[in-house]
N, C-alpha and C positions, 0 to 999 in steps of 0.2 A: 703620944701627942706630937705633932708635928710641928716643929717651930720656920717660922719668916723672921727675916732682920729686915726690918723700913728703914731707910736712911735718908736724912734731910741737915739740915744745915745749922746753926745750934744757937741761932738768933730767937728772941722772947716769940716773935710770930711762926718764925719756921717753925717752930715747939709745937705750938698751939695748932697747927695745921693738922700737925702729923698725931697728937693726940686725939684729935678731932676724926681723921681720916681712921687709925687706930683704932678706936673709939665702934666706927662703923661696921668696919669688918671683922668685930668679934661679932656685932651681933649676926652677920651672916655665914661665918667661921667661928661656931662657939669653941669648937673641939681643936683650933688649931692657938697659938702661942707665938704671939708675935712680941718683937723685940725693936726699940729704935736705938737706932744708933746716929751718934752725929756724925758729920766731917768739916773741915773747917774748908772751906772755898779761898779763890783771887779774892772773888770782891769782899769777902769778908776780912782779909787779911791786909787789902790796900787797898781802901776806898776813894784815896786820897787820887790814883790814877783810874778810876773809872772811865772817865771820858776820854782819857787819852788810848785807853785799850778798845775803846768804842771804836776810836776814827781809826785805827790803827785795822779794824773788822773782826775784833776780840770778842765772839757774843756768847762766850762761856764762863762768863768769870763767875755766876754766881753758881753753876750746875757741872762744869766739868769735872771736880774732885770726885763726886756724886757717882757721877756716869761711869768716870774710873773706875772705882767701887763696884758699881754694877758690872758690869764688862767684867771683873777681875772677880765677881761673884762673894769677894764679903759683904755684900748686903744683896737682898731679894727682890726690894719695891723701893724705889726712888721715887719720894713727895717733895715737890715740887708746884712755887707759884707758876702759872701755865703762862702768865706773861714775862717771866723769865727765861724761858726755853726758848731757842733759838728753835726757828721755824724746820730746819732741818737735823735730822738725829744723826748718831753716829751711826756706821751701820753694827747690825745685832742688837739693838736696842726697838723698844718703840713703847707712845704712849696708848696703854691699856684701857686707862679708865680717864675720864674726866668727871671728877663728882658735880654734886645740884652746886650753883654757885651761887655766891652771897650778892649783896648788893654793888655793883660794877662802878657806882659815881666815887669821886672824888669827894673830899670831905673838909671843911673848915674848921678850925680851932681857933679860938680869938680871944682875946683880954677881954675886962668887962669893957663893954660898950663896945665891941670890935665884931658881931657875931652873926654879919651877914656880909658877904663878899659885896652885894652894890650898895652897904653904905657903909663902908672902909673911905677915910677921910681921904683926900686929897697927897698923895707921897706916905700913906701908910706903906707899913713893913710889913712883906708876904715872904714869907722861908718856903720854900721846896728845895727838895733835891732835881726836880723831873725838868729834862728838858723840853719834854713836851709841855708840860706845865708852864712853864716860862714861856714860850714862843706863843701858846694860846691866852694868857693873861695878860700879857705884854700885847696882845693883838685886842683884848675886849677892856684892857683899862689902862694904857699908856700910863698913867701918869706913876700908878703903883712902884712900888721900888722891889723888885723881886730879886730877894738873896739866896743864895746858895744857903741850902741846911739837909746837913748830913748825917747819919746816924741812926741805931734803930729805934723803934713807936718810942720809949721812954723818953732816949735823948731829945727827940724832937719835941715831944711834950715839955719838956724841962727846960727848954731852949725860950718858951715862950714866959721865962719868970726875970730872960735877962729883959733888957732895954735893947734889945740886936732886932727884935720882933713884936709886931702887933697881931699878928695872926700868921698862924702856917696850913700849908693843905699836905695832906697825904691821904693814900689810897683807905677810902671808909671800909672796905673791908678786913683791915691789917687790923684796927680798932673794932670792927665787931668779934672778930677771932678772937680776939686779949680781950676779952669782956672792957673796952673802954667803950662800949658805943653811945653811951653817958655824956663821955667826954665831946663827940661831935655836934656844934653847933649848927650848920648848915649841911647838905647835901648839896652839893654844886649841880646848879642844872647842867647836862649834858649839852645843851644848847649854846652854853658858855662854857664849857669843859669838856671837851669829849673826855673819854675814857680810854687808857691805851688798849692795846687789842690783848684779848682773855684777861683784863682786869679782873678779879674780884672771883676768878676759876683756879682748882689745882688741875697738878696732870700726875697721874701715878704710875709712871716709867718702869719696865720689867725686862729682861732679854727676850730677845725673839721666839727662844728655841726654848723658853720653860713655860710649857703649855700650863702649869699649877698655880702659878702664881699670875700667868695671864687669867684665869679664871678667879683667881681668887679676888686680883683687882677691881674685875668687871664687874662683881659682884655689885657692887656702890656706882656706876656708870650712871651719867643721864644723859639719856639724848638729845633730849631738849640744847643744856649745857654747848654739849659737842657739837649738835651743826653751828650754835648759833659761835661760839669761839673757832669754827671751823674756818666759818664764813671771815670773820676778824683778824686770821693769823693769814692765811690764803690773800688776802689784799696788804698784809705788813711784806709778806714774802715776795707777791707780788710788783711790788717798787724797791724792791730789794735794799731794804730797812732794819736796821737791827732796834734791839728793846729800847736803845738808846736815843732814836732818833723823833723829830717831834711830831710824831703819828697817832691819830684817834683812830677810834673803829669801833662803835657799837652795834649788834646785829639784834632786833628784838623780831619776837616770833606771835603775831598777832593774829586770829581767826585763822591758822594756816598757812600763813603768810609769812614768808621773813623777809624781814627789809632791814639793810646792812647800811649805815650810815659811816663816810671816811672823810677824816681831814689830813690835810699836810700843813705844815708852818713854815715860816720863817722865822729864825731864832730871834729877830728883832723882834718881831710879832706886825712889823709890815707886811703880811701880806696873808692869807689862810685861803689853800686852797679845799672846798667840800664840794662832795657829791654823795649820792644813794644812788641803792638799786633793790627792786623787790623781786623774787622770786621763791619758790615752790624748797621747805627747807633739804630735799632732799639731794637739791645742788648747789647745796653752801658751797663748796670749794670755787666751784665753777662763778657763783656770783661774786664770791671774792674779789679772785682773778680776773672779772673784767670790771671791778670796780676799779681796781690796782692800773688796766689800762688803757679805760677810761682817763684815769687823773694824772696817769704817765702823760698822756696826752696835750693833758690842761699845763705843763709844764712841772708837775709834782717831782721829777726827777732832780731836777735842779736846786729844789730846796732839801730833798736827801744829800744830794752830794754836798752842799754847803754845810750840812750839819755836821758831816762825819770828814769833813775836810781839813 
């Protein structure tokens, strides 16, 4: 029997991902033996300078131990959240597979009586970690007090028993993965929240040159998935933005059709630049990229570089 070693990162969700993805491809590799293995990341070992490795153009903190790994071949398949991965790979790598993906919104957690984002009272307490979070809730509800909260699904849940918080958002998918999806009160409309680009998608990273386990990946692929996070990651790369910075991008695929919806922020939340663009999914990239400059245009560059500045 043939064994694969998965590696991913050794947080309660990364877990749950890679069981999940695990999970999959026995049933389409009954006869192969797969094994995960963790590795401990930057960002997991110093979350405290996340953002300063952001502006600095650090957009590996949570995937390069990973990669290492990979490239140095103790592990086979690197699982990975897909909007962690910096748009560009190293070379000798690449991403294989991108499985079906979960629900891509944003998600509310709230005290009793706190359990919809437009009727949070007047200077209620909203924890995120996400800057993009903050420069779009700071843009649709000024008055909100949006605080830093760090930590993974547990801690933040547990954060909401101090008095520091009346509600916190984080990504609904990290909570359906952990069976909490119990736990989420609202689904934030996208309309008020974009989504960062490949929210709520993995990616299953292999080296280039191990045709076995590129198959093996593929096996769990969807396409669907992939143009539409093709289209989402192709406009992050395109304003040349890292995971850090306050960028949405939802691509949805209707009658045939995908239509890629982008915003930019300002970290105040003065100012949100949006636009869309529809076309044929089979040139998601290409629709990306001239949504990216299109809004280069509209001055979107200017609030990337104030973010990561």
């Amino acid at each position: 029997m043939r064994s694969i070693t998965v590696g991913t990162r050794g947080s309660t969700l990364a877990l749950a991902q890679t069981r999940w993805v695990v999970a999959r491809l026995k049933e389409e590799w009954p006869d192969t033996e797969f094994r995960i293995q963790t590795i401990s990341t930057k960002g997991d070992r110093d979350r405290a300078a996340l953002s300063k490795l952001a502006a600095q153009g650090d957009k590996g903190f949570w995937v390069k131990e990973i990669e290492d790994s990979l490239l140095q071949s103790r592990i086979d398949i690197a699982v990975h959240s897909l909007k962690d991965l910096p748009t560009a790979q190293p070379e000798g790598l690449e991403v294989s597979c991108i499985p079906k993906r979960v629900d891509a919104r944003d998600a509310l957690v709230g005290k009793e009586g706190y359990k919809k984002l437009s009727d949070l009272p007047q200077g209620a307490r909203l924890g995120t970690s996400s800057i993009r979070r903050k420069a779009f809730l700071r843009a649709y509800r000024p008055d909100l007090q949006v605080i830093d909260l760090r930590g993974n699904i547990d801690t933040r849940l547990a954060a909401l028993a101090s008095e520091d918080y009346d509600a916190i958002i984080l990504a609904g998918a990290g909570l359906i993965r952990t069976e909490l999806r119990n736990r989420i009160d609202e689904f934030v409309d996208p309309a008020i929240l974009l989504p960062a680009p490949g929210q709520g998608a993995l990616a299953l990273e292999t080296r280039s040159d191990d045709d076995l386990c590129i198959e093996v990946a593929y096996a769990i692929h969807d396409l669907s998935t992939d143009d539409r996070t093709t289209a989402e990651r192709e406009f992050l790369a395109g304003l040349g933005a890292g995971c850090m910075a306050p960028v949405g991008a939802l691509a949805t695929i209707t009658s045939g059709l995908l239509r890629l919806e982008g915003w930019v922020g300002a970290l105040d939340g003065s100012k949100v630049i949006q636009a869309s663009i529809e076309g044929d999914p089979a040139e998601c990239a290409e629709l990306g990229a001239e949504l990216a400059e299109d809004m280069l245009g509209q001055g979107a560059a200017e609030l990337v570089a104030a973010a990561q500045s």
